[in-house]
C-alpha positions in Angstrom: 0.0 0.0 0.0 1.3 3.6 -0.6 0.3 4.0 3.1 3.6 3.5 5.4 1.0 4.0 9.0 -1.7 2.0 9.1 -1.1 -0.3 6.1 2.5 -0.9 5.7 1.9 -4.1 3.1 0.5 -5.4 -0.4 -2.9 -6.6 -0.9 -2.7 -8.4 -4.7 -6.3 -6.8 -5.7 -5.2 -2.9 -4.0 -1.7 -3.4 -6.7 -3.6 -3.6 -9.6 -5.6 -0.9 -9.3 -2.9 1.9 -7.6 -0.8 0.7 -11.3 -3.9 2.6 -13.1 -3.0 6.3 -11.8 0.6 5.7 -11.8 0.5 4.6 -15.6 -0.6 8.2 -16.2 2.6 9.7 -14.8 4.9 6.6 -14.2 4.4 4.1 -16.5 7.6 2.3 -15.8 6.8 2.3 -12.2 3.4 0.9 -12.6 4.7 -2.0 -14.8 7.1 -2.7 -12.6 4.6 -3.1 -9.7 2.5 -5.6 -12.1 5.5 -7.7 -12.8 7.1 -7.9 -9.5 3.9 -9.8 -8.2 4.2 -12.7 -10.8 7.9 -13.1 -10.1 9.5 -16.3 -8.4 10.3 -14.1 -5.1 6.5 -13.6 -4.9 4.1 -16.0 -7.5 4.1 -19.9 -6.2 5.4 -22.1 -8.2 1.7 -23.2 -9.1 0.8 -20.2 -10.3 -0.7 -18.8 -7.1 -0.5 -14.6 -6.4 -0.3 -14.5 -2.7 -3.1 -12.1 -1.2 -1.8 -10.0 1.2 2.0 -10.5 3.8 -0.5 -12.1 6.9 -2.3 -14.9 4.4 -0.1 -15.4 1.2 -2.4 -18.8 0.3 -5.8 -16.3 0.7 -7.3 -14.8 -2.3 -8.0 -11.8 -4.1 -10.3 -11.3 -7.0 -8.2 -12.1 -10.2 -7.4 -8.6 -11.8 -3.9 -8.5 -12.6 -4.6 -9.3 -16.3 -7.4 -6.7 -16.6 -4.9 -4.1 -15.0 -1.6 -5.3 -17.2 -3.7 -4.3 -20.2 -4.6 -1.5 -18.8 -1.4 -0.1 -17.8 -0.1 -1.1 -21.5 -2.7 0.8 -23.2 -2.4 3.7 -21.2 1.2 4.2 -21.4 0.8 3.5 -25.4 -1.9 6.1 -26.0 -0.4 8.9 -23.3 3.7 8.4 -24.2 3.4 6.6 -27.8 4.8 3.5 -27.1 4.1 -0.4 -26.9 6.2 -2.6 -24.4 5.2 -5.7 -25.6 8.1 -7.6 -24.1 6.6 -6.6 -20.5 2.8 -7.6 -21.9 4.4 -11.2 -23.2 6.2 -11.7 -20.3 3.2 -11.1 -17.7 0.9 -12.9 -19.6 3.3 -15.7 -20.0 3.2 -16.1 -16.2 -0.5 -15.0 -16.1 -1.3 -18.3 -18.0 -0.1 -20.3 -14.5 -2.3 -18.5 -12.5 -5.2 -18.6 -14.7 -4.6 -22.4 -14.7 -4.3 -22.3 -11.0 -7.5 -20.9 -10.4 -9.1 -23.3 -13.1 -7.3 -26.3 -11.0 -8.2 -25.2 -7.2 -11.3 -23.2 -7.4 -13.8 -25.1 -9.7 -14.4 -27.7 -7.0 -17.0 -29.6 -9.4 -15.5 -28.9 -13.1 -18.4 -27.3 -13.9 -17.2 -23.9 -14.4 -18.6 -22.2 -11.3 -15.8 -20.9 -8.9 -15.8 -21.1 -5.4 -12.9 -18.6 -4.5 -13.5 -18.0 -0.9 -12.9 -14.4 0.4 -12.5 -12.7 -3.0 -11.5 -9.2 -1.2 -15.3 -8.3 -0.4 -14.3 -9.2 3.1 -18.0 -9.1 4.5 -20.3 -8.7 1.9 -21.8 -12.3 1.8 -23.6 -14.1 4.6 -20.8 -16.1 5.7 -17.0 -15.4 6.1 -16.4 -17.0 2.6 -12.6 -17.6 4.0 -13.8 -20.0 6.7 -15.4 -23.5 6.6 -19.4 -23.2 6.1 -21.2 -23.9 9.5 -24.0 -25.3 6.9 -21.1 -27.7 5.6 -21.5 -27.9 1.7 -19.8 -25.3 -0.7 -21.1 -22.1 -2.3 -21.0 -21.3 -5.9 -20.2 -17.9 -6.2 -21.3 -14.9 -8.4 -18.8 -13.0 -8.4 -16.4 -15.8 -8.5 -17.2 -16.9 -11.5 -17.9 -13.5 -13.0 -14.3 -12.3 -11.9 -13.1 -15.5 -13.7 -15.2 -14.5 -16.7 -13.9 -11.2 -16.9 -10.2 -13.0 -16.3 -10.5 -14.8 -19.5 -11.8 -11.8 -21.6 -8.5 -9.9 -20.1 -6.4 -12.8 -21.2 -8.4 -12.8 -25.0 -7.5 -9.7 -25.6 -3.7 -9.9 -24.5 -3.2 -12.5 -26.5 -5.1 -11.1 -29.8 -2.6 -8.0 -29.2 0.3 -10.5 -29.2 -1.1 -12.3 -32.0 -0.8 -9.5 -34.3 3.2 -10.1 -34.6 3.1 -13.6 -33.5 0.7 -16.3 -34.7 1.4 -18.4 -31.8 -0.9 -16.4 -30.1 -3.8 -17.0 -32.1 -4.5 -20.4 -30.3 -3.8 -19.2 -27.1 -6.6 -16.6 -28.0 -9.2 -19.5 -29.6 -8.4 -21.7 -25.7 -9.4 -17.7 -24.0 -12.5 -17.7 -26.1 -13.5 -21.4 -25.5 -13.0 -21.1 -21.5 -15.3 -18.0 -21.7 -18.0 -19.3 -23.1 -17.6 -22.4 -20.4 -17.7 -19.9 -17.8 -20.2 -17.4 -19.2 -23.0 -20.9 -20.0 -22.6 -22.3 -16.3 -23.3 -18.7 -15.0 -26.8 -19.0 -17.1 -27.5 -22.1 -17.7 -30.5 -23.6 -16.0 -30.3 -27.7 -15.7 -32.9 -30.0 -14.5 -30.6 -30.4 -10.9 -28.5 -27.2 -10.7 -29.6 -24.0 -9.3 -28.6 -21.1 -11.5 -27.0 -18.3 -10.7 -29.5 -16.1 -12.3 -32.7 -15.5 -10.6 -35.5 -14.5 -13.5 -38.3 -13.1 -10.6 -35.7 -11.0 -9.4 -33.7 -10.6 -12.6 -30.5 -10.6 -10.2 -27.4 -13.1 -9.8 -27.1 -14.2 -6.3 -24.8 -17.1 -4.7 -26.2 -20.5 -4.2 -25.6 -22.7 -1.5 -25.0 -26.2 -2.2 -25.5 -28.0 1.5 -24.5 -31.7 2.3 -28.0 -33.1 1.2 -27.5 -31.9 -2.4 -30.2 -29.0 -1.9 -29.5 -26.0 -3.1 -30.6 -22.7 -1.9 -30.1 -19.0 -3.3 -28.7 -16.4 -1.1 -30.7 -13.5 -1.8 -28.4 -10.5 -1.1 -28.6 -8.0 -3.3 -25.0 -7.0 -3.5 -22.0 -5.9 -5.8 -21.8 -9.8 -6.0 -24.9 -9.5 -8.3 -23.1 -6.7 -10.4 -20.0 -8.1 -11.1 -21.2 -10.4 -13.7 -21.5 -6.4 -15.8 -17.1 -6.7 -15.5 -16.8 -9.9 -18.0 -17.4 -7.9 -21.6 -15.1 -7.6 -24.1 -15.8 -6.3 -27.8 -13.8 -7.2 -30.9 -13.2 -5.6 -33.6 -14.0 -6.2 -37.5 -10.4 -5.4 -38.5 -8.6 -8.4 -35.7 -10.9 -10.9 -36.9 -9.9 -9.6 -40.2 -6.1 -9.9 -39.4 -6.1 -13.3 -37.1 -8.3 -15.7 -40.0 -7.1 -18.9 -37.8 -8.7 -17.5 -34.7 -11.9 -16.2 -36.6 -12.1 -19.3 -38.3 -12.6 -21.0 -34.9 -14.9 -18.6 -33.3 -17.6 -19.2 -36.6 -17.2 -23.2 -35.9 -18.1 -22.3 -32.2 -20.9 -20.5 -33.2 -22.5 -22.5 -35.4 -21.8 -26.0 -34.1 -22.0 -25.1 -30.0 -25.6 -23.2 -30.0 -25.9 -24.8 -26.6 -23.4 -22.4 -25.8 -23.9 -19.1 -27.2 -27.8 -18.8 -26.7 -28.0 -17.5 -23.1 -25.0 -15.0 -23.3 -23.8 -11.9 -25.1 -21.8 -13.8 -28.0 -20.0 -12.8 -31.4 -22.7 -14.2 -33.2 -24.5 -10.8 -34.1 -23.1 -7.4 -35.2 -23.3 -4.4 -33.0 -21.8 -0.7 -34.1 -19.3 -0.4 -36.5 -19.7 -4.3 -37.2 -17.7 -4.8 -34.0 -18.6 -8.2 -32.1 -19.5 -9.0 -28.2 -18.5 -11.3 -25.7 -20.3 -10.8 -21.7 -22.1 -12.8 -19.8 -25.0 -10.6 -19.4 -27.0 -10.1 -22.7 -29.4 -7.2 -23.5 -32.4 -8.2 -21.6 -30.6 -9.0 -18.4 -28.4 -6.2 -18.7 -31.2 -3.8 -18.7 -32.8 -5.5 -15.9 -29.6 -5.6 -13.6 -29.3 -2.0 -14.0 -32.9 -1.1 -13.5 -31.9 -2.3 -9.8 -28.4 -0.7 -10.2 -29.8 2.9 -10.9 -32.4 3.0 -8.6 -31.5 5.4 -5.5 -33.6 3.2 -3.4 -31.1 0.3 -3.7 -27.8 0.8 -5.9 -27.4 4.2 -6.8 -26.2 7.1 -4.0 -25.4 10.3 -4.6 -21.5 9.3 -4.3 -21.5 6.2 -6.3 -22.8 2.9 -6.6 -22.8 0.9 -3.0 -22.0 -2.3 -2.1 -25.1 -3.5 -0.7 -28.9 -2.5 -1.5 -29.9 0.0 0.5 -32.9 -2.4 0.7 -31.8 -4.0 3.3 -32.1 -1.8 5.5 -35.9 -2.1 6.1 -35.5 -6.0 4.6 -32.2 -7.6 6.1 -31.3 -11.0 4.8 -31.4 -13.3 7.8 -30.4 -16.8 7.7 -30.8 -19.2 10.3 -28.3 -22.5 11.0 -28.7 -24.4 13.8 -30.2 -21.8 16.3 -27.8 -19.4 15.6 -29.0 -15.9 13.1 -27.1 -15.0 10.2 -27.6 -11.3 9.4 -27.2 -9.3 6.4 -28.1 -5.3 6.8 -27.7 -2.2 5.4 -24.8 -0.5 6.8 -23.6 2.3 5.1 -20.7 3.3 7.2 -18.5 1.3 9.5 -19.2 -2.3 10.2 -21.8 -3.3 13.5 -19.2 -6.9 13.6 -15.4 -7.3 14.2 -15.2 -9.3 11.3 -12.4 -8.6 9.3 -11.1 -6.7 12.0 -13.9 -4.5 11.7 -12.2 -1.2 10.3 -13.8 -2.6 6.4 -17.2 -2.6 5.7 -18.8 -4.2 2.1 -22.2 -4.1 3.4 -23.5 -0.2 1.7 -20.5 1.9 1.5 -19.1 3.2 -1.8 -15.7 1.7 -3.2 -13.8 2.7 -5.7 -12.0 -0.2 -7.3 -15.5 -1.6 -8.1 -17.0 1.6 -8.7 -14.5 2.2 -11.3 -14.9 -1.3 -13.2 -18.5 -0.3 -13.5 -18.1 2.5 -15.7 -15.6 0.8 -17.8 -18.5 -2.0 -18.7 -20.8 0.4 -19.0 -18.6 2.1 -21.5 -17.5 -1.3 -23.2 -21.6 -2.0 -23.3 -22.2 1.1 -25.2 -19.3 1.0 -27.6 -21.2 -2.2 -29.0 -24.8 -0.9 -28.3 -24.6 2.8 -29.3 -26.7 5.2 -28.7 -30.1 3.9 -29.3 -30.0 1.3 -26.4 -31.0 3.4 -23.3 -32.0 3.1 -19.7 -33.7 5.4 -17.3 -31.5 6.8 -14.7 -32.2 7.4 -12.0 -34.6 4.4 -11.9 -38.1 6.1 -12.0 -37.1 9.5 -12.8 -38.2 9.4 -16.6 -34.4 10.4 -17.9 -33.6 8.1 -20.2 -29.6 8.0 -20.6 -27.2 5.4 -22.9 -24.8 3.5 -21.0 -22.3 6.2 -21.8 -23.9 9.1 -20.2 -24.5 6.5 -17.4 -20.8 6.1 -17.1 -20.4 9.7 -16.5 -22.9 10.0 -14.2 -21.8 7.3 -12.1 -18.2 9.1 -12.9 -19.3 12.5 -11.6 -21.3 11.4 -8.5 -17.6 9.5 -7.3 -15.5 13.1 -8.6 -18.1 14.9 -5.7 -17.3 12.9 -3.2 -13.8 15.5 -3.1 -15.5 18.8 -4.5 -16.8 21.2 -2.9 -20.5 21.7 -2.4 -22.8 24.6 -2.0 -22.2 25.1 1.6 -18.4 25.2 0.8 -18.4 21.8 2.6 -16.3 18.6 0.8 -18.5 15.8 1.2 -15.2 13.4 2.1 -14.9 15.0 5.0 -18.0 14.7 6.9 -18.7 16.3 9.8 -15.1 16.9 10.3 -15.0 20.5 11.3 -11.4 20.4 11.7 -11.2 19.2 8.1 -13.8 21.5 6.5 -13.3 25.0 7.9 -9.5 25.3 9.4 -7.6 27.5 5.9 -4.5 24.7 7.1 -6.9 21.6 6.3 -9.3 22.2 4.4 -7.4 22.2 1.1 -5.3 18.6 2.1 -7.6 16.0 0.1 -7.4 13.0 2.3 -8.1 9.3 -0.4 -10.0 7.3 2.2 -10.6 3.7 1.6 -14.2 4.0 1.2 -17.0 6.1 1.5 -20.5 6.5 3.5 -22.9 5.0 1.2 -25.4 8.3 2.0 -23.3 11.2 2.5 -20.2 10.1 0.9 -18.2 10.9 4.0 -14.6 8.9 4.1 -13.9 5.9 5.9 -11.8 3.3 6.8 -7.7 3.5 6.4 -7.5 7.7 5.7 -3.8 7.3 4.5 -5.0 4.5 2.2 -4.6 6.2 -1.0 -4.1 3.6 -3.5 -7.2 2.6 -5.6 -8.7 5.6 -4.5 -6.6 7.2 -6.3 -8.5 5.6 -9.3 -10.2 9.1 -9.6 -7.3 10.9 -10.9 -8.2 8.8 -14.0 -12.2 9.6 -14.0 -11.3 12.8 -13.6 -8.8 12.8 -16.7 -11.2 11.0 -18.7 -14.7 13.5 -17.5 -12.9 16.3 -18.7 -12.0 15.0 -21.9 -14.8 14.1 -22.7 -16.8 16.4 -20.9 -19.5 18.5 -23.0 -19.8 16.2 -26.2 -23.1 14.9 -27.4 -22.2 11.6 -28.2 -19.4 9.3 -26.7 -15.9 9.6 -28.7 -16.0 7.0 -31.9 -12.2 5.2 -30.9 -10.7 1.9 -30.6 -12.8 -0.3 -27.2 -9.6 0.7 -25.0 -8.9 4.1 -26.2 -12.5 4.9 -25.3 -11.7 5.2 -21.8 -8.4 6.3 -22.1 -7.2 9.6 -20.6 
């Protein structure tokens, strides 16, 4: 952590995302960070990335791909160049993880993951870390959705290698296969599975699979249900174009593995500018999520999106094994439990690092949908916005958390008088670790300015693009691109 007081370690999640800022003014520095992680001193010979110094066999949701790319695009659109050695050379090692993960988290071989803690330390009903006191296993949402989103990461590293080196068009064809694995079990509905989806709700939720083989849905409406929004990719006409082996193998899939393709967002049809999608979540259940998503009576806050439905808080989630009360509320500041230590809280406050993925889907949604597919945000208002504008919105609710407002008073700062009226303060912007899911007051590790940070990059990218009708017509990364 860039925080020497209260969090003088690495988290594996918190690395990926502090490399995004830093690639705007340190590229070298940030790549550095990224490859450090998957080097013998630190990756485990099976592929593992330790979590964090206190639990190096823990894990953290699998973004290292997503921010390698990141970092690599941004350093070749800001400083004009492409370090394809350092790309090759994570991915390379990125290929063990991806196969560790594939190996140790898919208990059943069925393409659902159950990772365990996934860096949402509260969020679910259970410590996901811990043995269930039900017994059994759960299938996760957000574990397999990060794992989705994992593969479309490592599809489009290796269709950017593959433009100098064939080699990598195969690599891209197994990225492509394993997506659609992953994307079919998230949707698929079988005679003696529960699926992930719920259509009455038109939300993902975890299932628990007990002892006895029954299976019951954990019905917390939670960033776990959104994450399935981070696994999208688009392609465009011109790689399909260039890489004939690997197009040649997607049309096979396509027309021979219908059982495939037919719940998800696949390459089958055409969106804007001919490009091609690949997400789990396909029209109907995209505009369904974020009818939930938008609405300020669940998702949506004037600071961002929170972690848990602020339904909860008249409707908690209680689950009940063996006379002891499982409880799932609304708590949009600091946790009511010492779990965790209690100093983190995913149950209603506002986070960045998944704040942050959110708009990039969003953006990566429209750039295949365009303008004519549009939702109403807020959720009842009667504003009907595309997914880009949505990104902006989201993008300026998180900038406000920092500005200042009418009374001259920073949101981040509370009710802080120190903070908000002393001339020798009030000006210090403090990145807190995450925010009050009402008032967007900060919370948590103050000092912990890492993927906070992330809004040096929104901010970058609102005022580029701040004032234009329609989104900017570039390449899927250079879209949301300072």
């Amino acid at each position: 952590m860039p925080d020497k007081w209260e969090y003088p370690w690495f988290a594996a999640w918190d690395l990926a995302f502090h490399a995004i800022p830093l690639a705007t003014i340190d590229p070298d520095f940030a790549k550095y960070q990224l490859d450090v992680m998957t080097r013998e001193w630190y990756m485990h010979p099976n592929g593992q990335i330790p979590a964090y110094e206190w639990a190096f066999g823990d894990v953290n949701p699998p973004v290292h791909a997503w921010a390698t790319w990141r970092v690599y695009k941004i350093e070749q659109k800001i400083y004009g160049r492409s370090d394809r050695a350092f790309l090759e050379r994570v991915f390379q090692k990125l290929m063990l993880n991806f196969t560790w993960w594939v190996n140790r988290k898919d208990i059943e071989g069925k393409n659902v993951f159950q990772g365990g803690f996934l860096g949402l330390d509260n969020i679910g009903v259970f410590d996901r870390s811990a043995v269930l006191p039900t017994g059994g296993h759960i299938d996760q949402s957000d574990g397999t959705s990060w794992m989705g989103m994992y593969c479309l990461n490592m599809l489009a590293i290796a269709l950017e290698l593959a433009q100098t080196n064939p080699v990598y068009e195969d690599i891209a064809t197994k990225f492509f296969e394993h997506f659609l694995y992953i994307a079919d079990a998230m949707n698929h509905i079988g005679e003696m599975e529960a699926s992930l989806w719920d259509e009455a709700d038109g939300f993902y939720y975890d299932v628990l699979h007990l002892p006895n083989d029954r299976q019951i849905a954990l019905k917390v409406r939670s960033l776990v249900g959104l994450i399935p929004l981070f696994a999208v990719e688009t392609i465009e006409p011109e790689t399909l174009q260039k890489l004939p082996g690997f197009k040649k193998r997607v049309e096979w899939f396509i027309q021979n593995r219908p059982d495939l393709t037919q719940n998800i967002a696949c390459m089958k049809s055409e969106g804007v500018g001919e490009r091609r999608l690949l997400a789990i979540v396909y029209r109907d259940r995209l505009r369904r999520i974020l009818q939930k998503m938008l609405d300020e009576t669940e998702f949506l806050g004037d600071y961002g999106i929170r972690a848990i439905s602020r339904y909860h808080a008249e409707h908690p989630y209680i689950f009940h094994v063996n006379g002891t009360q499982f409880r799932v509320d609304y708590e949009p500041a600091e946790s009511s439990s010492g779990l965790f230590g209690g100093n983190s809280n995913w149950r209603g406050p506002v986070w960045f690092p998944v704040n942050f993925l959110l708009i990039e889907s969003l953006q990566k949604f429209h750039y295949y949908l365009g303008d004519d597919f549009q939702v109403e945000c807020p959720t009842g208002s009667g504003q009907m916005m595309t997914l880009w504008e949505v990104a902006a919105e989201l993008s300026q609710r998180l900038i406000q958390i920092f500005l200042k407002n009418t009374s001259g008073y920073r949101p981040v700062y509370g009710g802080t008088q120190k903070f908000q009226t002393d001339p020798y303060w009030q000006d210090l912007i403090l990145f807190y670790e995450y925010f009050h899911g009402d008032n967007g007051a900060g919370i948590g590790a103050s000092h912990q300015t890492g993927w906070t940070g992330l809004v040096a990059k929104l901010i970058g990218q609102f005022g580029e693009y701040e004032g234009r009708d329609k989104a900017p017509q570039l390449s899927a990364y250079e879209q949301i691109e300072v």
